[in-house]
Phi, psi and omega in degrees: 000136184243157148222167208242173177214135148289151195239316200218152165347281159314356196185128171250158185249172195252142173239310213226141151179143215230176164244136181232120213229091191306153151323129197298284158344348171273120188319169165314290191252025175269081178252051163280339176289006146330298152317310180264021181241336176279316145357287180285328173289330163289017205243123197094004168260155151333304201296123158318305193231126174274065182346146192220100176255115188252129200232118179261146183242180172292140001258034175268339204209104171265142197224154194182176169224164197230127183250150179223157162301150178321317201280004203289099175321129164295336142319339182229004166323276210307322148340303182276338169242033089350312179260316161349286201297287180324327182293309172316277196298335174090054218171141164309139169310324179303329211267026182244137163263178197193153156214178198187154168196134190289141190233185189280172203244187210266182191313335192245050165053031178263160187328184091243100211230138175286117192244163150221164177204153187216179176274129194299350211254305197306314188299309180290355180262339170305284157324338164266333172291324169266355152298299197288351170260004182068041152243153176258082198332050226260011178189144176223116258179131137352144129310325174309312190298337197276303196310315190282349164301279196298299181270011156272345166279350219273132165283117170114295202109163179311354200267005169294343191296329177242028155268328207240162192263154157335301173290012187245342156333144161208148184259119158307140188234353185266021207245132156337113133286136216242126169300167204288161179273171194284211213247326166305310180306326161054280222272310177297305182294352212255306175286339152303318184284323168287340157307319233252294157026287176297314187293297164307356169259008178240154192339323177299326196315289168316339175284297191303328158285343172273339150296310190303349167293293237271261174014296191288309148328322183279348201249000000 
């Protein structure tokens, strides 16, 4: 878990991060222990309620993309990756949360939209554990997504993740989100992904995704 402090207008610094580390005895999908460690990391802060960005991996979260035709009303997006999501998950279409953003679409000018998705019961047992420590929970994300957050903001770039100690990051807070590039940018997003790739598979990698959850609270 990271949290951040502003130094500027632009820019923030990392002041806390801790590893929050369930009990050995806690089942797979019993993260009530949660509660009382999100506690203790608020406790001494200002803040009535602390925003909280939560980030899930498979086979809790599923991600995927959806294509339609031009004429497909932007009114029936959610709908249709909705039944996505449900489908992916095994799950009632009711029983899902979902988010999604349209990406550029293919040549002959149909939909294309990026999706994620989780089980409605995880998220609401998120939201009470973390209410009950006197956090608010305002996003739930890929880790990829988070990761990719954290090193586009990164001062310096991904090659600061083994130069610098964590705690020595610091983030740009003011940069645009930039939709993904089309197919034609090619070569440059293909070597940013595989930097970010890397990163994540060296000790650090979890610290770059628990910023970018920070990140995301700030935004």
């Amino acid at each position: 878990m990271v949290g951040l402090a502003r130094v500027s207008p632009g820019l923030a610094r990392v002041h806390a991060s801790t590893i929050l580390q369930g009990p050995a005895d806690a089942g797979l999908l019993d993260s009530s222990w949660l509660s009382p460690a999100l506690a203790e990391m608020g406790r001494g802060r200002r803040l009535a309620r602390h925003r909280l960005c939560m980030s899930m991996s498979a086979p809790d979260l599923v991600t995927g993309e959806f294509s339609g035709p031009a004429n497909l009303s932007s009114d029936g997006w959610p709908a249709e990756v909705q039944l996505e999501v449900a489908q992916a998950l095994g799950l009632p279409p009711q029983e899902v949360n979902f988010d999604f953003h349209s990406e550029p679409g293919n040549v002959d000018g149909g939909v294309r939209l990026r999706w994620a998705g989780c089980p409605r019961l995880r998220v609401s047992e998120y939201q009470r554990w973390s209410a009950g420590a006197g956090w608010q929970l305002v996003s739930v994300e890929p880790a990829s997504d988070a990761a990719q957050r954290a090193a586009n903001a990164l001062v310096g770039g991904l090659p600061r993740l083994l130069q610098q100690a964590p705690q020595d990051w610091q983030f740009r807070l003011n940069l645009e989100r930039e939709p993904m590039k089309s197919d034609g940018a090619g070569q440059q997003a293909s070597r940013t992904a595989a930097g970010l790739l890397e990163a994540l598979a060296t000790p650090v990698g979890p610290r770059l995704v628990a910023a970018g959850l920070a990140l995301k609270a700030w935004l």
